[in-house]
N, C-alpha and C positions, 0 to 999 in steps of 0.2 A: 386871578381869573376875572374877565371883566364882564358886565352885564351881556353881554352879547353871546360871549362863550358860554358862559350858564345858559343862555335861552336857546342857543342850538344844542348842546346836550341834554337838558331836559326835554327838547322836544324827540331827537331824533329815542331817548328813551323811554318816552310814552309809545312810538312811533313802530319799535320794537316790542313793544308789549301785546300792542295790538297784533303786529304780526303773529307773534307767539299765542298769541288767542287763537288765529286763524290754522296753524298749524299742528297746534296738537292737539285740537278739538274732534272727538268724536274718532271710530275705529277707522282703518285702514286699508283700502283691496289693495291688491296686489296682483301680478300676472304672470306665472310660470314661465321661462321662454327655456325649453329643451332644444336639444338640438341632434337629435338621434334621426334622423332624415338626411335623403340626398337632395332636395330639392329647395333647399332655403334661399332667403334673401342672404346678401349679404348682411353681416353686424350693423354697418352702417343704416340700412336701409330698414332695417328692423330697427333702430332706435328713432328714423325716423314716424314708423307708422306710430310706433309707443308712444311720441309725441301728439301726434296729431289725435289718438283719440285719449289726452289729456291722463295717461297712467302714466304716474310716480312712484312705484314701489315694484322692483323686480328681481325674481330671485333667478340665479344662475346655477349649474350645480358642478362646475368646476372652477378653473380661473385662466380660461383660454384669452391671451392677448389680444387675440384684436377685438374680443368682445368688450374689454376691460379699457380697452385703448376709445372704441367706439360709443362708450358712455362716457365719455370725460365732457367737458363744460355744460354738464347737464344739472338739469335740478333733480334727474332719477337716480331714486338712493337706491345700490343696489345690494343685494344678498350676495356672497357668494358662496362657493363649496369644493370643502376638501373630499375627491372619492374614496372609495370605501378602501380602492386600488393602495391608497397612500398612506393608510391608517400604521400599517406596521411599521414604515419610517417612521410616521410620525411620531409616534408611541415611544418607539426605541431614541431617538437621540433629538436632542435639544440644537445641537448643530443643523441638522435639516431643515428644521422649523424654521430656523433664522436666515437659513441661506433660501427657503422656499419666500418666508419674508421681503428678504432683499431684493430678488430677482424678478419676482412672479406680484406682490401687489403694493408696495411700496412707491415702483417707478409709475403706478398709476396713479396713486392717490398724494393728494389730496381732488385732484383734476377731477376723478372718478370716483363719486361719491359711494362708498362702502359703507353698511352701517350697520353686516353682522355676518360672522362668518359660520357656515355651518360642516361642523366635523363628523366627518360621514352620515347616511344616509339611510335613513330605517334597514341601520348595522344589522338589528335582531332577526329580518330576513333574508338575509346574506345568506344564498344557502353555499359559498364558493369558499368563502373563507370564516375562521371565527372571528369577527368582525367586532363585533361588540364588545371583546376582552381588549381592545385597542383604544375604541371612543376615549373615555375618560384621562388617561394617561395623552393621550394624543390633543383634549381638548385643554389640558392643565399647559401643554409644551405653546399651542399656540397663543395661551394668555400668558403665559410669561414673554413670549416672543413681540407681543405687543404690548407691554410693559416696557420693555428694553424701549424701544423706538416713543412711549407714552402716548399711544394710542390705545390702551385699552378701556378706557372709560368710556371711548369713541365707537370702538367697534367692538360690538359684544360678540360673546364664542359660545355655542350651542353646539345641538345636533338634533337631526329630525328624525322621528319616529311614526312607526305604525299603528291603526289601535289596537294590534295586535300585542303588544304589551300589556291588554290588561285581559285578567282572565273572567272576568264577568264586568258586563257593561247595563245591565238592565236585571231591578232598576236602576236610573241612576245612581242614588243614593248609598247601592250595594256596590257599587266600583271599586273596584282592587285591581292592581297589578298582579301577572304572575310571577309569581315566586320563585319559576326556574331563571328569572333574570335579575336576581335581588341582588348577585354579585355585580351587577351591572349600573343596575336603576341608582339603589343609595347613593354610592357615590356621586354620581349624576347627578340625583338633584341636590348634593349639598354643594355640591360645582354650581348650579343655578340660582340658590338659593345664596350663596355668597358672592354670590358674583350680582348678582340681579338681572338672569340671563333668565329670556322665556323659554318654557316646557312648550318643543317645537313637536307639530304633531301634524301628519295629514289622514285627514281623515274623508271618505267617500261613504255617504248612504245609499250610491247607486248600488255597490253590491251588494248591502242588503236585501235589497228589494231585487235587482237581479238573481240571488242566489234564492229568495223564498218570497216570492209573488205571492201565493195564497197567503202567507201568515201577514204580510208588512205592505199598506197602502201606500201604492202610487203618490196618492196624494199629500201622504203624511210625509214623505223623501223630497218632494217639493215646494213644502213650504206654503201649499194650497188649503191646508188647513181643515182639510177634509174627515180626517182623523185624529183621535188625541189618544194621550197614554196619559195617566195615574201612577205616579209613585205611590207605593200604598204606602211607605215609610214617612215621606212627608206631608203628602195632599199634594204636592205640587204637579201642575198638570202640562204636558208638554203637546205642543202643537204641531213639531217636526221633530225628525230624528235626527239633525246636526245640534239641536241643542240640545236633545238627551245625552249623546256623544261624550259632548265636550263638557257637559256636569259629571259625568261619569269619570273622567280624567281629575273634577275637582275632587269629587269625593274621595277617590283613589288618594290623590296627594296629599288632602286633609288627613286621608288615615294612617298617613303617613308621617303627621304634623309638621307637612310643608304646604303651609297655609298661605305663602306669601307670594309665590312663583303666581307668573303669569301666564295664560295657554295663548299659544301664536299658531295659527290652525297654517300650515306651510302649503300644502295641496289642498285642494277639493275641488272639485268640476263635475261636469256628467259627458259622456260622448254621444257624439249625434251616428255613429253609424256603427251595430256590430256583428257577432254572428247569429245562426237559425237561431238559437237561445236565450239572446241578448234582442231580437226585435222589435219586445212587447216594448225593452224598456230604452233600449237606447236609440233618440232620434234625434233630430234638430230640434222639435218642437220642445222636448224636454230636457233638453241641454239650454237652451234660450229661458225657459220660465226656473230651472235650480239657479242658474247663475243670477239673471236677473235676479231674484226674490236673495238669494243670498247678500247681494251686492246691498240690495235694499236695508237689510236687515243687519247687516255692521255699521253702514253710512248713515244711521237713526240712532245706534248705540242702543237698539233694543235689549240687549245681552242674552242671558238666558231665565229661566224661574231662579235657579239657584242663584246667579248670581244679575239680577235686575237692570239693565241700565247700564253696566259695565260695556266697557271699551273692548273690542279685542280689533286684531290686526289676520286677517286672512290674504290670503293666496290663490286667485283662481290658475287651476290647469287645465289646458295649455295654450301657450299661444298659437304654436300650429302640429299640426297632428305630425305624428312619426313615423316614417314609414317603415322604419329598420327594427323597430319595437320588436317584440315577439311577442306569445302569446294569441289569444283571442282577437276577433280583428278588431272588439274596442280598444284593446290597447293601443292602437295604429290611428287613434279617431275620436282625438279629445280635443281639438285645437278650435279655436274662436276664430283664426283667420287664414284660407287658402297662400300658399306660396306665390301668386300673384298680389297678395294683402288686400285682395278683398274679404269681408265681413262672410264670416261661412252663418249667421242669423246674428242679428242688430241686439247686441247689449251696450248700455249705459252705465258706463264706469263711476261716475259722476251719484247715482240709486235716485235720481232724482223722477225719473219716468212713473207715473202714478198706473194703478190699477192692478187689478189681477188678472194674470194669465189664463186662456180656457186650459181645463184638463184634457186627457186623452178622447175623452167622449164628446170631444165639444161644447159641453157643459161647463158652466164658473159654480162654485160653490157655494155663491150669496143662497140667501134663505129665503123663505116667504113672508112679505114684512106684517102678514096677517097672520100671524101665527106670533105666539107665546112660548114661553119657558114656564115653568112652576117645579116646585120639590116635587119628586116623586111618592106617593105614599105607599112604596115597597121598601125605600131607600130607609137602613137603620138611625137610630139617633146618632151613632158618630159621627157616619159617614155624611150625614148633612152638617153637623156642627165643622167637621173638615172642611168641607167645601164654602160655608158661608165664612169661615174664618178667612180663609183662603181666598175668596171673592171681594173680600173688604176688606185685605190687604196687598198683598203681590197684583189679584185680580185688579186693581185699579178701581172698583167699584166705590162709589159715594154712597155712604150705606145712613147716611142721613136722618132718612124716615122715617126707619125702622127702630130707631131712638123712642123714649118715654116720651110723650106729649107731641108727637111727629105722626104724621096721618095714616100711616102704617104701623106704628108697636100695635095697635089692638088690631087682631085677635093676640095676645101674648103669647106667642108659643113658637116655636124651632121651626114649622113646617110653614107657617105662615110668612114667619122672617127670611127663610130661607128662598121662600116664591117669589117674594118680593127684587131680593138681589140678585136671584137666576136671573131671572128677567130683563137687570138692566144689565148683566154682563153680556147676557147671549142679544141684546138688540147693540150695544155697544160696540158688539166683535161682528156682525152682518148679520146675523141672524142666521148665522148658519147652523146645521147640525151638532158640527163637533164643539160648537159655544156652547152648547143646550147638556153636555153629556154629562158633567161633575162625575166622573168616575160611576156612571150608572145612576147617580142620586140626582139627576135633573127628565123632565122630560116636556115634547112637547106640545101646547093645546092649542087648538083652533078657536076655542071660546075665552073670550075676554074677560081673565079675573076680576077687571078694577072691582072697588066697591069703597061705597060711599066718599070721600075724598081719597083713598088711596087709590092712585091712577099707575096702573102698568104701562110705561110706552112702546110704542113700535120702534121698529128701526130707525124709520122715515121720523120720531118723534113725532108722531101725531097721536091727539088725545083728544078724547071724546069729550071730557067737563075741563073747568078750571080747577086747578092743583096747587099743592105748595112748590112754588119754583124750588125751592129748594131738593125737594127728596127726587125733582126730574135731571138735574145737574149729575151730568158725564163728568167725569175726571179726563184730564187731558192728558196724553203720553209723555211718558218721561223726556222724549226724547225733544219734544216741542216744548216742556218746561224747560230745556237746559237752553236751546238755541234762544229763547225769550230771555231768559236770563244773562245768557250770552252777548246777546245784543244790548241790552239795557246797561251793563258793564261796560262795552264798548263806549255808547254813545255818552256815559258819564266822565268817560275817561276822554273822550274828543271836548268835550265840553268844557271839563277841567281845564285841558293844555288852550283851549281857547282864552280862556281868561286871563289866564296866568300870561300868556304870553302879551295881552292887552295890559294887563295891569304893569307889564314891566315895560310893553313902548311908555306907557304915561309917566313912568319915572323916571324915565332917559330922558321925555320931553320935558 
């Protein structure tokens, strides 16, 4: 190999690295495309719009040709699916598999990038056939089937599920499956679990808050952060209910000692139009700030309390509404773009758009930056040692001060440490209400604790004396830690390949 060839492989191998930096950095949206309506674009034209507003991940929920024909020389990876319809062939003979192989997505691929198949379809609410005595057997047929051909490392074999599989969901922490599908589930996930296939799950907070408005905030299904819950098992405090959900799914799995499976949330959306019943909650206005805020909230790698920071790969539904659907008319009125592929309200696939949405009152949930947090002195000694544990760690809080010899340990005591770091969490998080709650153990005052050098800040960080800069230092998001780091890896490894490849023209010359 001569100097030359070494300096184009090593480069275009750094070259690749970086790429691979860029791609499999941080979670995933996605964008449902049904097709239960009579008035759609063509395939074609529908992979055009998917182009244009820059979305790369699409799940299909059959394996209709020209749809499959229609994403070929693309870079959109797409999902497909075997219907529920197909499950008992499948199930029953290994010939089927390989001849549906042959016929139906072979002749597409590699053109048309596949990159996981999913074997039927939250089976468990099938109420037409028993459905879910099929999945497993049916999902074992199509990974041997791509084995044969040596794609299955390529394209993984799942199936999507309802959160109707679990029989308690809150608190999180208490999450179990039910038991009347335990002939079903086991298997299942040691199918995933050996295979390294994700626990596919779609999951909807609208109908929470659809079905029981007095009990479950608007705001809290939004993501507006209006509301929080308290696991009282952990401390852990949850700010929406998609990510009580989907910890609820971990626990369940943990109690299962399937620790390692990953959750790929398949659906989730809110619809903009429904019936008398569905008014309060189903509109544009709150179809535009779930999506947006959820889009936000994978594209940061926030994850959830239970699991921090983590990745996950979601799925918005739908691309356009259905008109054939049945049910209620939100069923008929999920879709993000009219059959002309205009914008039915402006989302940002990209979560890069800054700010928070107003809620339904016209009202944003920022706080008043003249107002404080402090322990409550009704709040018990545990319940604040929870919460200040809690605050100074997952909480992100820099609890600094509150340290020996640091201008807040004195007065020495629980309630005083505790005001301390309420304070900088709930100015940290906007100052809003639901920052201030600790499970009842925080509350909020109009008058300004500081005292003697230990300074409380505002939102705004404004402070009445001078302080130890120290114990005023916010902690930065995980998610701005990783992209920093990210970046900084990057440009050492540009730098690298600049050298090296100076250092080897000088040795040629």
């Amino acid at each position: 190999m001569t100097t030359r060839d070494f300096k184009l492989i090593f480069s275009i191998s750094l070259l690749l690295l970086l790429l691979l930096l860029d791609c499999c950095y941080g979670g995933k949206v996605g964008v449902c495309y049904g097709r239960s309506a009579d008035d759609l674009p063509t395939p074609a034209k529908v992979v055009q719009l998917i182009q244009q507003h820059n979305i790369k991940y699409v799940r299909i929920y059959d394996y209709n040709s020209q749809v499959l024909k229609a994403f070929g020389n693309t870079s959109i990876e797409l999902m497909i699916g075997v219907p529920n319809s197909d499950l008992n062939a499948f199930s029953q003979s290994q010939a089927n598999v390989d001849t549906w192989l042959k016929n139906s997505v072979l002749p597409y691929y590699p053109t048309t990038k596949i990159t996981y198949i999913t074997v039927g379809a939250e089976s468990t609410d099938d109420p037409h056939i028993n459905a879910s005595s099929f999945v497993v057997p049916a999902m074992q047929n199509v990974l041997t089937g791509l084995r044969k051909v040596g794609l299955s490392k390529r394209i993984k074999v799942s199936t999507t599920l309802s959160l109707g599989v679990l029989s308690r969901s809150f608190p999180p922490s208490a999450g179990a499956f039910n038991s009347s599908y335990a002939y079903f589930l086991r298997p299942m996930l040691e199918f995933l679990a050996e295979n390294k296939s994700p626990f596919m799950i779609d999951l909807y907070p609208y109908y929470a808050y659809r079905d029981s408005p007095n009990n479950v905030s608007l705001d809290y299904v939004l993501f507006e952060s209006s509301s929080e819950v308290i696991d009282p098992n952990t401390g852990l405090l949850y700010k929406n209910m998609f990510d009580a959900q989907v910890d609820a799914l971990y626990y369940a799995l943990t109690a299962l000692n399937f620790r390692t499976i990953k959750i790929m949330v398949t659906e989730t959306g809110w619809p903009t139009k429904g019936s008398p019943k569905e008014k309060a909650a189903a509109s544009p206005d709150n179809a535009e700030t779930y999506n947006s805020n959820i889009i936000r909230h994978v594209v940061t790698n926030q994850g959830t309390p239970a699991k921090p920071g983590e990745a996950m790969n979601v799925y918005i539904f739908s691309l356009f509404n259905e008109n054939r659907k049945t049910g209620l008319d939100s069923e008929r009125n999920w879709g993000l773009f009219y059959p002309d592929q205009t914008s039915v309200y402006q989302l940002d696939f990209t979560g890069k758009s800054n700010g928070f949405h107003s809620n339904s009152s016209g009202t944003n949930s920022s706080g008043n930056s003249n107002s404080w947090c402090i322990a409550s002195s009704k709040a018990s000694e545990r319940d604040l040692k929870g919460a200040l544990d809690w605050a100074c760690g997952p909480g992100n809080v820099d609890c600094t001060a509150i340290q020996p010899s640091q201008p807040c340990f004195q007065p020495d005591n629980l309630v005083s440490h505790a005001s301390f770091v309420f304070n900088s969490y709930f100015q940290q998080n906007r100052a809003t209400d639901v920052a201030c709650s600790f499970g009842g153990a925080g509350v909020k005052v109009n008058k300004d604790p500081s005292y003697d050098k230990c300074i409380y800040i505002t939102a705004g960080g404004n402070k009445t004396k001078a302080t130890n800069a120290t114990a005023l230092t916010s902690s930065a998001s995980t998610s701005r830690g990783n992209q920093l780091l990210r970046w900084i890896f990057k440009l050492c490894l540009m730098i690298s390949l600049s050298l090296s490849l100076q250092t080897m023209n000088s040795q040629e010359l």
